[in-house]
TORMAR-198344 format. One record per residue (C-alpha): residue number from 1; residue in three letters; x, y, z. Coordinates in pm, 1 decimal, decimal comma, m for minus. Layout:
pt num=NUM | residuo=ALA | east=X | north=Y | up=Z $
...
//
This chain:
pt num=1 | residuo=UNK | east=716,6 | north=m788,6 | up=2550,1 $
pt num=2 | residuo=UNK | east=686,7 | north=m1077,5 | up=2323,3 $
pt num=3 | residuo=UNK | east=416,5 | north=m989,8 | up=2100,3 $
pt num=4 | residuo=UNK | east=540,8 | north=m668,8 | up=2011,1 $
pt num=5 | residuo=UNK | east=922,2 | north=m776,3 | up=1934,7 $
pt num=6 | residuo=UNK | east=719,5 | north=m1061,8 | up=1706,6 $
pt num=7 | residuo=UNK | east=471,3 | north=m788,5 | up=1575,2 $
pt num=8 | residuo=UNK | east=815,4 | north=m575,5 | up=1517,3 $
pt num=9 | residuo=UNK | east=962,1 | north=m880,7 | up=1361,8 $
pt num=10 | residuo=UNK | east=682,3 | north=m909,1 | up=1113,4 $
pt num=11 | residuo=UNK | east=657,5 | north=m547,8 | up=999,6 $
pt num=12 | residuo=UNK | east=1046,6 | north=m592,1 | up=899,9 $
pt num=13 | residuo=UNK | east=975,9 | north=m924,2 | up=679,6 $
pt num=14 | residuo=UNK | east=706,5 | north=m736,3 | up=523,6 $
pt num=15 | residuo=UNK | east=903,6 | north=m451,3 | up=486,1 $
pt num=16 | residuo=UNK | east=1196,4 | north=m640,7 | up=321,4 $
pt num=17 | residuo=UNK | east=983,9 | north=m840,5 | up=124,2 $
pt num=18 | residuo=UNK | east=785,6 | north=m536,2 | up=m56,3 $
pt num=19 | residuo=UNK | east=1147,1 | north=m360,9 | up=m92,4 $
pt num=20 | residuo=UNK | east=1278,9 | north=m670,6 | up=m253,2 $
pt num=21 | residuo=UNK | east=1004,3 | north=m682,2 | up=m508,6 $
pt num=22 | residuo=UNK | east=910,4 | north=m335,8 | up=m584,8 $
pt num=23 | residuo=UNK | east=1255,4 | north=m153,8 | up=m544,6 $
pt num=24 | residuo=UNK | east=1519,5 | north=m402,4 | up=m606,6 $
pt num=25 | residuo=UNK | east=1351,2 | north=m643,5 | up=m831,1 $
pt num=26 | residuo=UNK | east=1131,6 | north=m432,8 | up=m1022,0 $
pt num=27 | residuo=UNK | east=1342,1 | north=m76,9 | up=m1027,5 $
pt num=28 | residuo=UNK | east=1691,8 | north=m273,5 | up=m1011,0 $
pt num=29 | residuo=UNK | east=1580,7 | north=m460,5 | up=m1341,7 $
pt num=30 | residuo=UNK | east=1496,5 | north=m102,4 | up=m1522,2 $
pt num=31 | residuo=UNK | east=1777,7 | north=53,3 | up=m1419,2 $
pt num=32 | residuo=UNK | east=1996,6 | north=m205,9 | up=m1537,6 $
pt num=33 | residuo=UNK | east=1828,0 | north=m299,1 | up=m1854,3 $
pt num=34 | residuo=UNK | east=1743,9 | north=7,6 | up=m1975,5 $
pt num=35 | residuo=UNK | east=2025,9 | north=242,3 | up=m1946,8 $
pt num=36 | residuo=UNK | east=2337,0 | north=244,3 | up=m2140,1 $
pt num=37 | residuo=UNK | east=2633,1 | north=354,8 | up=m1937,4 $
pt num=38 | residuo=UNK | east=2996,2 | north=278,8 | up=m1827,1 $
pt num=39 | residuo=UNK | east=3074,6 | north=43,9 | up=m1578,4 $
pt num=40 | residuo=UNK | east=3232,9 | north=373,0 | up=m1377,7 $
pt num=41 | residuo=UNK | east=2891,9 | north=521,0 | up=m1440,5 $
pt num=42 | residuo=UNK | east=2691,4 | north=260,0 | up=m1293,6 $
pt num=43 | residuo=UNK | east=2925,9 | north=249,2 | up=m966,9 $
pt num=44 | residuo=UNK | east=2889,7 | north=622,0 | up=m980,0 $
pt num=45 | residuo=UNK | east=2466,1 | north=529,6 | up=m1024,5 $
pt num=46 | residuo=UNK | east=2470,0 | north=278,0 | up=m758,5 $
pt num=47 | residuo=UNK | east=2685,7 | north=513,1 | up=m492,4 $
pt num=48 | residuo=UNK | east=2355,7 | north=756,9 | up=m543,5 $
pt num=49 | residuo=UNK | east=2111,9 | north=458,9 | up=m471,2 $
pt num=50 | residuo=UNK | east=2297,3 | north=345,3 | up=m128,9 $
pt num=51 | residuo=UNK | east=2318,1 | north=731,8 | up=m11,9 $
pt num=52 | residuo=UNK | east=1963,1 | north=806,7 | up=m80,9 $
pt num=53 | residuo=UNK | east=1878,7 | north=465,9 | up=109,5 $
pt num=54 | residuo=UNK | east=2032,6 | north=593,9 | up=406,3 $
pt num=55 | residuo=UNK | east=1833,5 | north=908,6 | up=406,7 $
pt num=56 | residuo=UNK | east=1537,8 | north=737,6 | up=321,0 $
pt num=57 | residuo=UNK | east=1570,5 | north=464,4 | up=588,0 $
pt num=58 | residuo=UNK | east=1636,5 | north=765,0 | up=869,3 $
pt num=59 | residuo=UNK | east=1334,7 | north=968,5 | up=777,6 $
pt num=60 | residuo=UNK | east=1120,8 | north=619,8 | up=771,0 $
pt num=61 | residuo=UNK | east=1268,6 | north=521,4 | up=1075,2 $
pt num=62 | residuo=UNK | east=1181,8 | north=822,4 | up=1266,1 $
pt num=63 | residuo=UNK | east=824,6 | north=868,3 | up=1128,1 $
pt num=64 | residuo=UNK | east=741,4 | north=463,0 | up=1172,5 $
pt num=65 | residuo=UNK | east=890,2 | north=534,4 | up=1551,6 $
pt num=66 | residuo=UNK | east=614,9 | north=792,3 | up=1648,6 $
pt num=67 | residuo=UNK | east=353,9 | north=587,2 | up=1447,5 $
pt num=68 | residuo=UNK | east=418,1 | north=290,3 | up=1653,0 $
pt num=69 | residuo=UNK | east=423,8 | north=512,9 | up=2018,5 $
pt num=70 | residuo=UNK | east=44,2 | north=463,8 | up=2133,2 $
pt num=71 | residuo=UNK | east=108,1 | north=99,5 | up=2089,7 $
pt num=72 | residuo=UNK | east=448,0 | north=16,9 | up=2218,0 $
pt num=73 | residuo=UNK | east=364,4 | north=243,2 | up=2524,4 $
pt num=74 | residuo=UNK | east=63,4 | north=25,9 | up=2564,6 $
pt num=75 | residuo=UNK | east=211,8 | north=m291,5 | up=2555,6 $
pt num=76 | residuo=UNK | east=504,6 | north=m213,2 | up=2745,8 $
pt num=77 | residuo=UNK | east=234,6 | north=m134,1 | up=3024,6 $
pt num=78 | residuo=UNK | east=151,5 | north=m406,6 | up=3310,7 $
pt num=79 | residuo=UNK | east=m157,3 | north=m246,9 | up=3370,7 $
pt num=80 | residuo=UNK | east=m262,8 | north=13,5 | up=3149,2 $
pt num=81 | residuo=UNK | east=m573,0 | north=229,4 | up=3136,8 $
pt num=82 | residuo=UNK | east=m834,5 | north=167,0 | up=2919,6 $
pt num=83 | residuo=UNK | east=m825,9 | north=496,2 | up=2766,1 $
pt num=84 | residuo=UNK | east=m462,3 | north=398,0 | up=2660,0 $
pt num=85 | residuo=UNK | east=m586,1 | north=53,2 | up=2548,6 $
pt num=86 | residuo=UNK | east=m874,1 | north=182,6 | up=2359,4 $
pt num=87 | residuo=UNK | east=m622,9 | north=464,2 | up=2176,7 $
pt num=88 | residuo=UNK | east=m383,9 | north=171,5 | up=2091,5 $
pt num=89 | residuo=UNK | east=m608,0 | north=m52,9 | up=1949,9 $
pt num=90 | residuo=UNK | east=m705,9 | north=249,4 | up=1750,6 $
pt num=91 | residuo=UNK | east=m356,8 | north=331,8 | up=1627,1 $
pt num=92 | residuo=UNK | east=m340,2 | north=m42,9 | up=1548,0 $
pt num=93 | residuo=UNK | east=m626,0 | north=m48,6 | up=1323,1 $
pt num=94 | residuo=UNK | east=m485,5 | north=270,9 | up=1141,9 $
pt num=95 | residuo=UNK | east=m115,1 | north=77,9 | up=1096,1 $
pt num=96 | residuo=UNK | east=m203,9 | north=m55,4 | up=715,9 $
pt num=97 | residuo=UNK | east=m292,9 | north=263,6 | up=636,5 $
pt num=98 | residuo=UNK | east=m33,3 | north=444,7 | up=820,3 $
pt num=99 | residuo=UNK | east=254,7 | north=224,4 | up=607,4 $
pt num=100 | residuo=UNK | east=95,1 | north=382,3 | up=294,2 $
pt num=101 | residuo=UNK | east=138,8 | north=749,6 | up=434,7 $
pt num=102 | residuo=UNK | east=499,8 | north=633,1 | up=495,2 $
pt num=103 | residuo=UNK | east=577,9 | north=470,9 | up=150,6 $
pt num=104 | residuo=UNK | east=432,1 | north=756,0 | up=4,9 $
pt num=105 | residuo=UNK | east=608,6 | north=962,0 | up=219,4 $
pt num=106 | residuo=UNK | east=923,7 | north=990,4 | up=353,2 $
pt num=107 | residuo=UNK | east=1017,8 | north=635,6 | up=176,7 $
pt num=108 | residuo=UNK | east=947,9 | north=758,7 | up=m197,6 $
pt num=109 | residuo=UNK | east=1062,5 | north=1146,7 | up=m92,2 $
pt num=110 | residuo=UNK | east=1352,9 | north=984,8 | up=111,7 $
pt num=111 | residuo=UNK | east=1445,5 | north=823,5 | up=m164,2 $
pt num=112 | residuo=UNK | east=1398,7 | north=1043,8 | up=m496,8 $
pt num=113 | residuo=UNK | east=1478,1 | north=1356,5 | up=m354,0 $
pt num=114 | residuo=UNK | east=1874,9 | north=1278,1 | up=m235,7 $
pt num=115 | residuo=UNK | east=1864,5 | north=1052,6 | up=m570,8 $
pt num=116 | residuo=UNK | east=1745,3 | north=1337,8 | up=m793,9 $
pt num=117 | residuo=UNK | east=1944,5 | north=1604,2 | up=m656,8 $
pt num=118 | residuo=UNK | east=2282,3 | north=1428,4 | up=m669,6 $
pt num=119 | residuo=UNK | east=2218,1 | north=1276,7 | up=m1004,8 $
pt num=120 | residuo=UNK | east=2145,9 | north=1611,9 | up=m1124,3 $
pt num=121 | residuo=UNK | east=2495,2 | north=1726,2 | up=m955,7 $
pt num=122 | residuo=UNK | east=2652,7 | north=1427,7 | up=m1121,8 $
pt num=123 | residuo=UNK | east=2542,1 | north=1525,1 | up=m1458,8 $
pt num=124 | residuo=UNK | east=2594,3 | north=1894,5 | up=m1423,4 $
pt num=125 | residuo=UNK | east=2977,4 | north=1794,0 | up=m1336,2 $
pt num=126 | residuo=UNK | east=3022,9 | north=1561,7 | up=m1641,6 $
pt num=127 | residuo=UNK | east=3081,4 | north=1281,7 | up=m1377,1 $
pt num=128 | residuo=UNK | east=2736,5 | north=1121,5 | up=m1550,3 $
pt num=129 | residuo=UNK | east=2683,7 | north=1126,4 | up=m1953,1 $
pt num=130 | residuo=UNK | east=2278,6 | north=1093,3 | up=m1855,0 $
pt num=131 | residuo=UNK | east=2041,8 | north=1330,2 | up=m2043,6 $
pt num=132 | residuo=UNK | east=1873,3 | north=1559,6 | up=m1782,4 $
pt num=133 | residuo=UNK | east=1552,5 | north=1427,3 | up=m1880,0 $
pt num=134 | residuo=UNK | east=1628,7 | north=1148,8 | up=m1750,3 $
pt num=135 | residuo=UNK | east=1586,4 | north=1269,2 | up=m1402,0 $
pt num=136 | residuo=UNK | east=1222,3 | north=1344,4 | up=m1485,6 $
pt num=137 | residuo=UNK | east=1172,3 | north=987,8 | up=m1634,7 $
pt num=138 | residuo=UNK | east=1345,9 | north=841,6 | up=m1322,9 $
pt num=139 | residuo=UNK | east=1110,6 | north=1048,8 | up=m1091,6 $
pt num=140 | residuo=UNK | east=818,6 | north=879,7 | up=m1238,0 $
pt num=141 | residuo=UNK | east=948,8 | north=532,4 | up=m1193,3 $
pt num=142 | residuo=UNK | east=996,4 | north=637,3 | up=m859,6 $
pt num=143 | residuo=UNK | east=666,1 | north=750,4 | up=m830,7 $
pt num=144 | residuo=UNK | east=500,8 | north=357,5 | up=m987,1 $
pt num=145 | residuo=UNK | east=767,8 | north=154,7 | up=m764,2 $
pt num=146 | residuo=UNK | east=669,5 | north=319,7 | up=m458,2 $
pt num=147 | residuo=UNK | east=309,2 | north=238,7 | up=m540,2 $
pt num=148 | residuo=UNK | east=364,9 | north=m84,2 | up=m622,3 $
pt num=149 | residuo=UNK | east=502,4 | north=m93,5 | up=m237,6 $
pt num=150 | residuo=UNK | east=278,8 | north=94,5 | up=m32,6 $
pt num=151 | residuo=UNK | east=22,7 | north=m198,8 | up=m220,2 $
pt num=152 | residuo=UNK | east=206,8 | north=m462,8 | up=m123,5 $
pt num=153 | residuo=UNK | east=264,6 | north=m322,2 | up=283,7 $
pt num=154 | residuo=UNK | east=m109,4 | north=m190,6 | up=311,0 $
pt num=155 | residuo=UNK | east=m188,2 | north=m609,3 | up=281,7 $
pt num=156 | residuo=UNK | east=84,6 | north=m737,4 | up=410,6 $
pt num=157 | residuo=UNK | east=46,5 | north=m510,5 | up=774,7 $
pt num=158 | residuo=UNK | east=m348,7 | north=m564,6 | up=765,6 $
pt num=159 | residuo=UNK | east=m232,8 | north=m950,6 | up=847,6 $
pt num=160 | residuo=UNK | east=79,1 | north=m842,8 | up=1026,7 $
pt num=161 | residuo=UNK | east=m190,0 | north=m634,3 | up=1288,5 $
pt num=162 | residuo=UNK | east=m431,1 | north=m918,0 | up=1317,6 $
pt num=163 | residuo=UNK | east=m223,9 | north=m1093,8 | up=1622,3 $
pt num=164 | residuo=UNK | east=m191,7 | north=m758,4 | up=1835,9 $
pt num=165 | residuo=UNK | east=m597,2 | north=m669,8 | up=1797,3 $
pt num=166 | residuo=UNK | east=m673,8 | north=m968,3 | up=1979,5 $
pt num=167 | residuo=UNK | east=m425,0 | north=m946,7 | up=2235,8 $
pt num=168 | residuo=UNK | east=m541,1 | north=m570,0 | up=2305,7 $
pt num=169 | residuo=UNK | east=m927,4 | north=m709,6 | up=2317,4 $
pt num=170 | residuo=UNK | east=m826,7 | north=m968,3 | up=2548,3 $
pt num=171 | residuo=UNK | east=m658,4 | north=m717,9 | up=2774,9 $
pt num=172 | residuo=UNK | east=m925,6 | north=m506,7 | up=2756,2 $
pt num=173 | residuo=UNK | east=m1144,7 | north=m746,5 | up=2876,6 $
pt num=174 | residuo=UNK | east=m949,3 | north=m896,0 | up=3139,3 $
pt num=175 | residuo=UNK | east=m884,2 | north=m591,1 | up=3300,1 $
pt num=176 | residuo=UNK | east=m1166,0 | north=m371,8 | up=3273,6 $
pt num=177 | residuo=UNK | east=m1411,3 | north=m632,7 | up=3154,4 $
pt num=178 | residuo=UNK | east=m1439,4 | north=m376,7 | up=2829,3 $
pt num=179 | residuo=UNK | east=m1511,9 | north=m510,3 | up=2459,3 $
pt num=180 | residuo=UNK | east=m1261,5 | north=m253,9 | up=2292,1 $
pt num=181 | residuo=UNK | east=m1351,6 | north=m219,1 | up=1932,6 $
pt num=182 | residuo=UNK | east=m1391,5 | north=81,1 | up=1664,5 $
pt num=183 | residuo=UNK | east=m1787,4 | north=131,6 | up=1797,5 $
pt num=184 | residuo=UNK | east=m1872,1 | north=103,0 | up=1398,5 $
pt num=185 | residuo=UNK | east=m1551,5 | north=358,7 | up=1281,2 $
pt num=186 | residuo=UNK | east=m1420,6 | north=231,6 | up=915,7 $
pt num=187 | residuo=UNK | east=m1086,2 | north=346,3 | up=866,6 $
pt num=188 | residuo=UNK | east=m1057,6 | north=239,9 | up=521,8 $
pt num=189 | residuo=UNK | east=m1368,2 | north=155,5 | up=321,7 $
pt num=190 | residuo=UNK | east=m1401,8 | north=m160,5 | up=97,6 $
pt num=191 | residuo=UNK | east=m1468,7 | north=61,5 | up=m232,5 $
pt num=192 | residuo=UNK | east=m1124,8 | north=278,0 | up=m169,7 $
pt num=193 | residuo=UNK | east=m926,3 | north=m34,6 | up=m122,9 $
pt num=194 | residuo=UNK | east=m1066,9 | north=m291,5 | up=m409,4 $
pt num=195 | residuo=UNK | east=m1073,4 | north=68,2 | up=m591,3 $
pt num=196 | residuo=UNK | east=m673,5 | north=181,7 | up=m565,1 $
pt num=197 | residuo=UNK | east=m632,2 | north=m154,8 | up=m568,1 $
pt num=198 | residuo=UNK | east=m765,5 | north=m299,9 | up=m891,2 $
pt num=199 | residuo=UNK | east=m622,1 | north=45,7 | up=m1053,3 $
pt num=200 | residuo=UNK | east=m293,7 | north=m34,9 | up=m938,3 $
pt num=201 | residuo=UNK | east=m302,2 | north=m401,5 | up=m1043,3 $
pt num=202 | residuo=UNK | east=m449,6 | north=m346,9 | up=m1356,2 $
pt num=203 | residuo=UNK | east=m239,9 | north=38,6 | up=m1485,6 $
pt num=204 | residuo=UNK | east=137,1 | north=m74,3 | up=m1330,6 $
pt num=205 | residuo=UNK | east=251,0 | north=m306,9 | up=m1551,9 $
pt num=206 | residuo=UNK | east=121,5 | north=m47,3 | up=m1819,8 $
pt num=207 | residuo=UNK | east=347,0 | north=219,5 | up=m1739,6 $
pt num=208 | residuo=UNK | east=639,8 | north=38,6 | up=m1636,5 $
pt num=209 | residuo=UNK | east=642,7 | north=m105,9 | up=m2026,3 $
pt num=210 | residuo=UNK | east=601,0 | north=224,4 | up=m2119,4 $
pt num=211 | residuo=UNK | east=880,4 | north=401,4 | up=m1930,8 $
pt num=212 | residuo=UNK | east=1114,6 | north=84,3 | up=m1994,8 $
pt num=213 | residuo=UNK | east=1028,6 | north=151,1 | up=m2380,1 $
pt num=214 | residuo=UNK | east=1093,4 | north=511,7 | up=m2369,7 $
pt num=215 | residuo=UNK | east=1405,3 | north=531,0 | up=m2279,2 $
pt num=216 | residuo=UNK | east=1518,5 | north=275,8 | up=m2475,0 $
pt num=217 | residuo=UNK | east=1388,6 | north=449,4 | up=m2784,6 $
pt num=218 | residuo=UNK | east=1546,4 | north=768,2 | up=m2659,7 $
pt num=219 | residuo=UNK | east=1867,6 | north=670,8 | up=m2897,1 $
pt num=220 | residuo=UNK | east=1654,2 | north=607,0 | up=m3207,5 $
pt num=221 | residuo=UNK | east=1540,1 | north=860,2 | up=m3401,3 $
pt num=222 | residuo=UNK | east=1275,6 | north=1119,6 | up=m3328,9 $
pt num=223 | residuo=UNK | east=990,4 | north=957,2 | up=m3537,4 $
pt num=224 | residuo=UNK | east=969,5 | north=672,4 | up=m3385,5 $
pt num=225 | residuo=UNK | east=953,3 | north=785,0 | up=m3046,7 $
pt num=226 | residuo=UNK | east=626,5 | north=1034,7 | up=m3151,4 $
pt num=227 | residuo=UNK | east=489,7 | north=694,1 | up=m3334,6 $
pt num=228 | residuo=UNK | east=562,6 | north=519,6 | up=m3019,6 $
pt num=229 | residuo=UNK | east=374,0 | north=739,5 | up=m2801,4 $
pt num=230 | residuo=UNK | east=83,0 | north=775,0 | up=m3064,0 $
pt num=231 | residuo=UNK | east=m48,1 | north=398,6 | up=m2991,4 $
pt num=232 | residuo=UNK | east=144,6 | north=397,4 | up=m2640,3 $
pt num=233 | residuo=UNK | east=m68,7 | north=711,7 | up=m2515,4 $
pt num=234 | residuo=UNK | east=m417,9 | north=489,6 | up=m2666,9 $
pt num=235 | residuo=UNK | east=m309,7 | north=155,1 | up=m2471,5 $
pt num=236 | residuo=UNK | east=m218,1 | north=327,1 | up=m2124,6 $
pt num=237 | residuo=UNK | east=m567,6 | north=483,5 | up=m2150,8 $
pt num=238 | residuo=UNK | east=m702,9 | north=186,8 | up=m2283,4 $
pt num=239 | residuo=UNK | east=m600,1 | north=13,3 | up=m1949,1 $
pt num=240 | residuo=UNK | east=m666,1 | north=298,0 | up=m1695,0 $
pt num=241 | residuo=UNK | east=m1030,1 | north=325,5 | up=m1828,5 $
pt num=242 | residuo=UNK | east=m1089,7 | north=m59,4 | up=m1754,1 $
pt num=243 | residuo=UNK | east=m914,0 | north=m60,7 | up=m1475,7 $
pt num=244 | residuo=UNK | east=m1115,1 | north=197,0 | up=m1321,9 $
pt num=245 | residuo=UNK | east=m1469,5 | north=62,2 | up=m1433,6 $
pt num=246 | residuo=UNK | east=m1343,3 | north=m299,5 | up=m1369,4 $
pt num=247 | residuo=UNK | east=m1233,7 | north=m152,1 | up=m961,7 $
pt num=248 | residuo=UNK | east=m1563,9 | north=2,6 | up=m964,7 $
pt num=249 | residuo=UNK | east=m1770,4 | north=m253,1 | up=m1041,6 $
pt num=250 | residuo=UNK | east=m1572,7 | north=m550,0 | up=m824,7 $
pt num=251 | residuo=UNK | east=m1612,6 | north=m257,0 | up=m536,0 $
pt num=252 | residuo=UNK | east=m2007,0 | north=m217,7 | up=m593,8 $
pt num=253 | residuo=UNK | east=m2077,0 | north=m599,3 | up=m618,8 $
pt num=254 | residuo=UNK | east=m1854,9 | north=m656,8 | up=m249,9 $
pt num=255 | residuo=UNK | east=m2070,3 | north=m366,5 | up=m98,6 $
pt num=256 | residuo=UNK | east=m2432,4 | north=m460,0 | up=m210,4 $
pt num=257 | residuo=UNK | east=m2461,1 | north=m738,8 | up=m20,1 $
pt num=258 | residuo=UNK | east=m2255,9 | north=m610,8 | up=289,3 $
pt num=259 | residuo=UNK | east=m2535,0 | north=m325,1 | up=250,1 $
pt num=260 | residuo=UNK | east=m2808,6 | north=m534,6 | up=313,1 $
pt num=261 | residuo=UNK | east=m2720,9 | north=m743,7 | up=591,7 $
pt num=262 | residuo=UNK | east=m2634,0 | north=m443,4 | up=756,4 $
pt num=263 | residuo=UNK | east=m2965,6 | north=m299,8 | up=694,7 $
pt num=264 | residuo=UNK | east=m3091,7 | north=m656,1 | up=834,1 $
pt num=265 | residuo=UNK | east=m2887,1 | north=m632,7 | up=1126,0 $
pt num=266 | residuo=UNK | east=m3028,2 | north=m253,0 | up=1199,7 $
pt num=267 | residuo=UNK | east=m3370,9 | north=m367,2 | up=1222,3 $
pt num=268 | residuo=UNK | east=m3295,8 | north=m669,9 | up=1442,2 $
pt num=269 | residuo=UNK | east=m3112,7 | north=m424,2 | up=1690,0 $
pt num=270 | residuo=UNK | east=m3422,6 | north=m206,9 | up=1647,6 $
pt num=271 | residuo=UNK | east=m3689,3 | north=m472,4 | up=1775,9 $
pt num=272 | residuo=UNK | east=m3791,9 | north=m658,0 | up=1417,6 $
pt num=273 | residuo=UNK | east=m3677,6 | north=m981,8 | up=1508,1 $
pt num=274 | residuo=UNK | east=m3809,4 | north=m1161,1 | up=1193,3 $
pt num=275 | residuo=UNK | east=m3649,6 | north=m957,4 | up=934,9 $
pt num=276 | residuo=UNK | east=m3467,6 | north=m1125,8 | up=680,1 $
pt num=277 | residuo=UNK | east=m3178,1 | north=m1057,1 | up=448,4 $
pt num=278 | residuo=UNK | east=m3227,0 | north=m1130,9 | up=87,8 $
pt num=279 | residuo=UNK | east=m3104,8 | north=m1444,7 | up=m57,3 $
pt num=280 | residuo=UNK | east=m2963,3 | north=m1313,0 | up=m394,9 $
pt num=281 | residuo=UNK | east=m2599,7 | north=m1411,3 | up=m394,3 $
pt num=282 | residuo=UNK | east=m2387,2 | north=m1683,6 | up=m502,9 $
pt num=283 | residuo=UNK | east=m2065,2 | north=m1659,4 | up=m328,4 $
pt num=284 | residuo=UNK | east=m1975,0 | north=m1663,0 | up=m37,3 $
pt num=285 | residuo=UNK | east=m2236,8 | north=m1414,8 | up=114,4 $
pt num=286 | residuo=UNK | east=m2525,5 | north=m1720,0 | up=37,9 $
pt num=287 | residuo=UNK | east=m2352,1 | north=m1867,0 | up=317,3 $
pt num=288 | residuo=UNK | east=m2350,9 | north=m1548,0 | up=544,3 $
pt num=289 | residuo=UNK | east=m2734,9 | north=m1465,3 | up=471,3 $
pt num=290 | residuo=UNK | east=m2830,6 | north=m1861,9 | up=528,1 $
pt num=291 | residuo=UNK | east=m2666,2 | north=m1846,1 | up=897,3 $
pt num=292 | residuo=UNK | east=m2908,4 | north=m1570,7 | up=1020,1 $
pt num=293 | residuo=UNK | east=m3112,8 | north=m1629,5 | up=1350,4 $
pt num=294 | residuo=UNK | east=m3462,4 | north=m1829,8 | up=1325,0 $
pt num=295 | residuo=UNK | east=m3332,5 | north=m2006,1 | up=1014,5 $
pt num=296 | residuo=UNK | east=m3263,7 | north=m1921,6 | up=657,3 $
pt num=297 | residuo=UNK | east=m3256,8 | north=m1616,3 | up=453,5 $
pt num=298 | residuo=UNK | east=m3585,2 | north=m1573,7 | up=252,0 $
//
């Protein structure tokens, strides 16, 4: 069917694009700028980054295949029934969210587990000069780039979806003349996503810098790499401490006013047709609250 090959079709651009920037841009330009090895070495480095790929992309693969079943099943249907619609649109809603469970899953574990293993292999039998330690460090840059990712796909498939839930509501209601939605479900709540994300935003850079700067300070001496980590350790905590209150607060001031116009909204469904929600904001929400029945907000 048409709109799933396009809705397939946009999942991969996404997909590429978030690769591109978090894994190849952003891990490519660590890897490369930070370490110090032979050319043979970095062949050697690179052969461990296309085998690990392939794992990774076969465990995705099969995990994105049974996330995608309720709704390819669905759509592949001339007539399906509505308990199959309803379940689809479900698994739809849950896609963003499902990407994350993937990045986080078998993509970062796809990934660093082959990596780690034959890099330790590699430097066991002299055929890398790397310091063990290294494998640790690499596992947390593994750990920030597949963050970085899962961030970029949760957005990027929350449009991507947008396209199939109205086809699915359309069908619903041509068919069965049903209004298929989540009956008031949230899947993912406004504070955990301007939460994670804010933290994200605001704490990667951070620790990237900081891993880059480690291992390049790995060949100095000893002192400076405690002195490093003495105002390092201050900074990263620094930013995770505004990061958090600054994701906290952005969270509280989008929910406040979502808060009361659903209180509003209660007490119209309950009768109270001359309830009001309060006026108080100055973005976009002023506009929301004016645009109530009977009128303006008070």
């Amino acid at each position: 069917m048409q709109i799933y090959r396009k809705f397939l079709w946009n999942l991969l651009l996404n997909y590429i694009m978030g690769s591109g920037i978090a894994v190849v841009v952003v891990g490519g330009v660590i890897i490369s700028t930070t370490l110090t090895i032979s050319n043979a070495e970095m062949v050697r480095v690179f052969f461990i980054m296309v085998t690990s790929l392939c794992v990774m992309m076969l465990a995705e693969i099969a995990v994105f295949r049974r996330h995608m079943k309720p709704i390819r099943e669905m759509l592949e249907q001339e007539t399906p029934d509505l308990a199959t619609i309803r379940e689809a649109y479900l698994q739809t809603h849950r896609f963003p969210a499902l990407s994350v469970m993937r990045i986080m899953g078998p993509h970062f574990l796809g990934l660093s587990i082959p990596a780690m293993t034959m890099a330790s292999i590699g430097i066991a039998r002299g055929w890398l000069s790397l310091p063990v330690f290294y494998i640790g460090l690499a596992g947390i840059g593994a750990v920030l780039v597949a963050s970085m990712h899962a961030l970029l796909e949760f957005f990027t498939t929350a449009q991507a979806i947008r396209p199939v839930l109205i086809h699915i509501r359309k069908l619903g209601q041509r068919i069965y003349g049903e209004d298929v939605s989540l009956d008031g479900r949230v899947i993912v709540s406004i504070q955990r996503k301007f939460q994670l994300s804010a933290f994200l935003i605001g704490t990667m850079p951070l620790f990237l810098f900081s891993l880059a700067t480690q291992i390049r300070l790995i060949s100095q001496s000893s002192d400076m790499t405690v002195d490093y980590w003495k105002w390092a350790g201050i900074i990263l905590l620094l930013g995770v401490g505004f990061s958090s209150l600054g994701a906290r607060m952005l969270a509280r001031d989008i929910q406040q006013p979502i808060g009361d116009l659903y209180r509003a909204m209660k007490e119209v469904q309950s009768g109270d047709l001359q309830v009001r929600a309060s006026d108080l904001f100055s973005d976009e929400f002023s506009r929301l609250v004016w645009f109530q029945p009977h009128g303006k907000g008070a």
